[in-house]
C-alpha positions as CSV (number, residue, x, y, z in Angstrom):
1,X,-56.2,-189.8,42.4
2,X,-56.3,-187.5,39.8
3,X,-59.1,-186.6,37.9
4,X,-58.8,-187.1,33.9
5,X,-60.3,-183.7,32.1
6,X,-63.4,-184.4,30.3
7,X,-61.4,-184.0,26.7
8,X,-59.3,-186.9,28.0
9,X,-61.9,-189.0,28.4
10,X,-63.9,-188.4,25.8
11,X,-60.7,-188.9,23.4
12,X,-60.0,-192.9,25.4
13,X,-63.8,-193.3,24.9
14,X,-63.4,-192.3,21.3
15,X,-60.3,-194.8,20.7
16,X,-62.5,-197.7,22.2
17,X,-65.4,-197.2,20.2
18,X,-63.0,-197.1,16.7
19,X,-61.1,-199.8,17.9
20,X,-64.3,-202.2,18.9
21,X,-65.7,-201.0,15.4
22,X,-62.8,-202.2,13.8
23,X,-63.1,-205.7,15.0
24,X,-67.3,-205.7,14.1
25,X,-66.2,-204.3,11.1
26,X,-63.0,-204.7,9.0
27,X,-62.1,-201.7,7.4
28,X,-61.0,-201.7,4.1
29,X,-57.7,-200.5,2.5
30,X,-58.6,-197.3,0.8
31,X,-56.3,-198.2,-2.4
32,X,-57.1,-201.7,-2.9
33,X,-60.2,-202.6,-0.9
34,X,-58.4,-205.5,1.4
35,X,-59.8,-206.1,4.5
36,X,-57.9,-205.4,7.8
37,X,-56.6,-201.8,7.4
38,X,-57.7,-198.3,5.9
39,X,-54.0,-198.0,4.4
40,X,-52.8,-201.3,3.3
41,X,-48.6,-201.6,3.1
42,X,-48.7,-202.6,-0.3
43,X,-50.6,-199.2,-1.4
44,X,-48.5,-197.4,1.1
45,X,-45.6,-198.7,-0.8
46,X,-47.4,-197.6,-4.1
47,X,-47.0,-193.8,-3.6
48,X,-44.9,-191.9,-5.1
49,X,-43.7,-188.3,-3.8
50,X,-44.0,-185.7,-5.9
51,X,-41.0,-184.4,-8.3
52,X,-40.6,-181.3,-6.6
53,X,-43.1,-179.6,-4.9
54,X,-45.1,-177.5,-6.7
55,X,-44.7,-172.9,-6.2
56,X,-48.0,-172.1,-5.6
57,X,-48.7,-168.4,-5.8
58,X,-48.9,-166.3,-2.4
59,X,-48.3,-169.6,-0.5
60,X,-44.5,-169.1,1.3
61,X,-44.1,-172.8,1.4
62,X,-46.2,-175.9,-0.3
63,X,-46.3,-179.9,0.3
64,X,-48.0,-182.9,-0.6
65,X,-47.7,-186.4,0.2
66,X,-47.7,-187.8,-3.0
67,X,-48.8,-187.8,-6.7
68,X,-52.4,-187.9,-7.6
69,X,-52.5,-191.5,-9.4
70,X,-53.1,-194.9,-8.2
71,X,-54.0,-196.1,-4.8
72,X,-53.4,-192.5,-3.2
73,X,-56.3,-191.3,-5.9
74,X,-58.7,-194.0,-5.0
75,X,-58.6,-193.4,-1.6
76,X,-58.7,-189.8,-2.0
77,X,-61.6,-190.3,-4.3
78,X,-63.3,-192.5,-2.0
79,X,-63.2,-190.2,1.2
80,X,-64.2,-187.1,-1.1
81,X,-66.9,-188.9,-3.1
82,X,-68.0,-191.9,-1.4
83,X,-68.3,-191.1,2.7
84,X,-65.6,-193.1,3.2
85,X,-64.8,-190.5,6.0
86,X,-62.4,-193.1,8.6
87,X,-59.9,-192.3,5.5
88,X,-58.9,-189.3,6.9
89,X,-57.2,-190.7,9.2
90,X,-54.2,-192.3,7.4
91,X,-54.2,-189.4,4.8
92,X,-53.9,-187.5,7.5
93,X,-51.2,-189.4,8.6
94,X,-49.1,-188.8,5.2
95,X,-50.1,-184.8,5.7
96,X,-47.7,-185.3,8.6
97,X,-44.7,-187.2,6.9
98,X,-45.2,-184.8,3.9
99,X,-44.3,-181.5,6.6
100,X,-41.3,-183.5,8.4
101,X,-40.1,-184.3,4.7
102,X,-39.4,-181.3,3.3
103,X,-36.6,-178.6,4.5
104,X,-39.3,-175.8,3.9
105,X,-41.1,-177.1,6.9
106,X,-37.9,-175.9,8.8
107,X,-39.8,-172.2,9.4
108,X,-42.4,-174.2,11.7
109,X,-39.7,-174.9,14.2
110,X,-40.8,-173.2,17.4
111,X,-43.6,-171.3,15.5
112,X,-46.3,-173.6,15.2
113,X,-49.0,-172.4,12.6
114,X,-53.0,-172.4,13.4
115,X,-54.6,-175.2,11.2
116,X,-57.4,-174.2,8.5
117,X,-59.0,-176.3,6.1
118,X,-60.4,-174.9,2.6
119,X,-64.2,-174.2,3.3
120,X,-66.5,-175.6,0.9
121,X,-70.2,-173.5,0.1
122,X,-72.6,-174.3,2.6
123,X,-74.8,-175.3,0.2
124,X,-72.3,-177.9,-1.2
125,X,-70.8,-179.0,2.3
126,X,-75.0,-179.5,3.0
127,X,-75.4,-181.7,0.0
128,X,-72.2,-183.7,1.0
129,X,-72.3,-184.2,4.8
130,X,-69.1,-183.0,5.2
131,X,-66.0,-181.3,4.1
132,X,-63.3,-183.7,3.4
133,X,-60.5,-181.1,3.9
134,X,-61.8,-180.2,7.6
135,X,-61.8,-183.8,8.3
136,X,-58.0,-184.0,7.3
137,X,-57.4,-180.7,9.2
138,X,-58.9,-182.3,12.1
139,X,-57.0,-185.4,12.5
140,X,-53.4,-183.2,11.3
141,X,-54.4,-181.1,14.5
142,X,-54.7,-184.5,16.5
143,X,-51.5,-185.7,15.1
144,X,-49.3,-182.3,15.5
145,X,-51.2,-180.9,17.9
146,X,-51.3,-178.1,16.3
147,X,-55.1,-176.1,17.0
148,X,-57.3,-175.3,14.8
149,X,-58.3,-172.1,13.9
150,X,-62.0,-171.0,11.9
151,X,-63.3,-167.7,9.9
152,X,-62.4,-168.1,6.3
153,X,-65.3,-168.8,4.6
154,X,-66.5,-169.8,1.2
155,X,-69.2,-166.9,-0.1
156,X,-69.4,-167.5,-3.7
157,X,-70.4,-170.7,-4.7
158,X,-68.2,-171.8,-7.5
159,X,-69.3,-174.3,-10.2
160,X,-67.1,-177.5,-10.2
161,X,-63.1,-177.5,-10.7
162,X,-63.2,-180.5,-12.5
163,X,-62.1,-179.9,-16.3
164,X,-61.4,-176.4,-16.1
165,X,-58.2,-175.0,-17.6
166,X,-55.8,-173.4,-15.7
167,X,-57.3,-169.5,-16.6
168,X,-60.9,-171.2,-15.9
169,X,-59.9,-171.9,-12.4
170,X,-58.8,-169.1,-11.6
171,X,-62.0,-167.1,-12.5
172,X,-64.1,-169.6,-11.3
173,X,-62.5,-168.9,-7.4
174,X,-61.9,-165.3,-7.8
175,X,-63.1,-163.4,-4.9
176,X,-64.9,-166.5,-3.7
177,X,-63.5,-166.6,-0.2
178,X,-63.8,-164.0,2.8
179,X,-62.3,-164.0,6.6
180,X,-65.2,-163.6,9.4
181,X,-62.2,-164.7,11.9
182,X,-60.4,-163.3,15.0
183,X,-57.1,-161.6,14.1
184,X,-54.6,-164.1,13.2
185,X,-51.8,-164.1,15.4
186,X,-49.9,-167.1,14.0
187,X,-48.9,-168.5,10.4
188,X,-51.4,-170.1,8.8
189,X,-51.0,-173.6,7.3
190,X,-53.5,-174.4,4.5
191,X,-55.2,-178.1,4.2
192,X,-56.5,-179.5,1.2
193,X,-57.3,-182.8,-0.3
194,X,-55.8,-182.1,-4.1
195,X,-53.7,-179.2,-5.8
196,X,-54.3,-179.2,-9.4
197,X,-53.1,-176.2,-10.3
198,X,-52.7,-173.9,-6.9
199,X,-55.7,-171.4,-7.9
200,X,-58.0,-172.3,-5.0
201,X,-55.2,-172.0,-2.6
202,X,-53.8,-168.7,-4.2
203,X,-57.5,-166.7,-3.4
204,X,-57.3,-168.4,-0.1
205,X,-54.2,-167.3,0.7
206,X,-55.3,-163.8,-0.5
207,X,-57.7,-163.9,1.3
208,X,-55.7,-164.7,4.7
209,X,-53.0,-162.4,3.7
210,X,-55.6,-158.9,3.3
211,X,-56.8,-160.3,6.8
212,X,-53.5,-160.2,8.2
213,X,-51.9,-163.0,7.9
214,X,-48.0,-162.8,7.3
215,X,-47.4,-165.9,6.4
216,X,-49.5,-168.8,4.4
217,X,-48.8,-171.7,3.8
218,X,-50.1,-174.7,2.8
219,X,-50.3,-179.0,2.4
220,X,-52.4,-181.1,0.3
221,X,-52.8,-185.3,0.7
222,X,-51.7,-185.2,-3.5
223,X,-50.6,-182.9,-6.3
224,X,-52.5,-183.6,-9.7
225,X,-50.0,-183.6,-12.2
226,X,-52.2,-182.7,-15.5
227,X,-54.2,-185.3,-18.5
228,X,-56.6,-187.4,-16.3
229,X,-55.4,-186.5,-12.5
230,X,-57.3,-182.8,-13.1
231,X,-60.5,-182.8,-10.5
């Protein structure tokens, strides 16, 4: 018989203990709270895809799954603020149909890009647990298959985005990233939670680009469209 590597059994071990936890306990819709689901249908049915997607500057190609309002901003809000960390899993999951959506996308055909998250501060990431846009990366990479790739680091640490202006955002993040990575040999596809106005993933890509990178590009879960959506 042959032997299953230990990845493989690690990953059936994994689905058994999220699928025996989902019958101790319930999970609830991220949108609406119902019981039974992360990602109800009724909330799925609730997003709405953004106008056009947005030009970000030094990305080659941007997507998001949907508009920053309704059940797709609660259950952002809730895995970003409120450790409700299983929903990266379905957001995830609309990180995917956003890239097999949009003609852009087409360049990834037989070049599949390296997967990086934006890095929080350390000091930030500490206070949090966690960085909700390396848990999406991590379940895109399980989804596409696509592998992962680390080094670009967070080395200033920037005061909250939230209610910034446009111009503030941009100074806020200016020079706040660096690349401690390998060289890249591959595109680079960017993973974030929210774009509000493309100035975090502008230094990123930067960043990337003075490391090497040729091409950048990036997918958020939602795209803030301006008033009360700007976090």
């Amino acid at each position: 018989m042959e032997r299953r590597s230990t990845s493989t059994v690690l990953s059936i071990a994994s689905s058994a203990w999220e699928r025996l936890l989902d019958v101790l306990y319930p999970p609830r819709c991220g949108g609406c709270d119902r019981r039974g689901t992360l990602l109800c249908d009724d909330c799925y049915s609730q997003i709405e895809p953004p106008y056009l997607d947005a030009q970000v500057e030094g990305i080659d190609a941007f997507a998001s799954a949907g508009l920053f309002k309704g059940p797709l901003r609660e259950a952002v809000h809730k895995l970003k603020y409120q450790s409700d960390t299983p929903l990266a899993r379905p957001l995830a999951r609309l990180l995917s149909e956003a890239l097999s959506r949009d003609d852009p996308w087409s360049v990834l055909d037989g070049n599949p890009p390296m997967l990086m998250h934006v890095p929080l501060h350390s000091r930030k990431e500490q206070a949090r647990g966690y960085n909700q846009s390396a848990l999406l990366t991590r379940e895109l990479s399980r989804i596409t298959g696509w592998r992962l790739q680390a080094g670009l680091v967070r080395i200033k640490e920037t005061q909250p985005q939230v209610g910034l202006s446009a111009e503030e955002r941009q100074r806020n993040v200016a020079e706040a990233f660096a690349w401690e990575g390998d060289e890249i040999d591959a595109p680079i596809l960017l993973v974030d939670d929210v774009c509000t106005t493309g100035a975090t993933l502008s230094q990123c890509a930067a960043t990337l680009k003075s490391a090497g990178a040729g091409q950048v590009y990036a997918v958020t879960v939602a795209k803030a469209v301006g008033g009360d959506d700007m976090m």
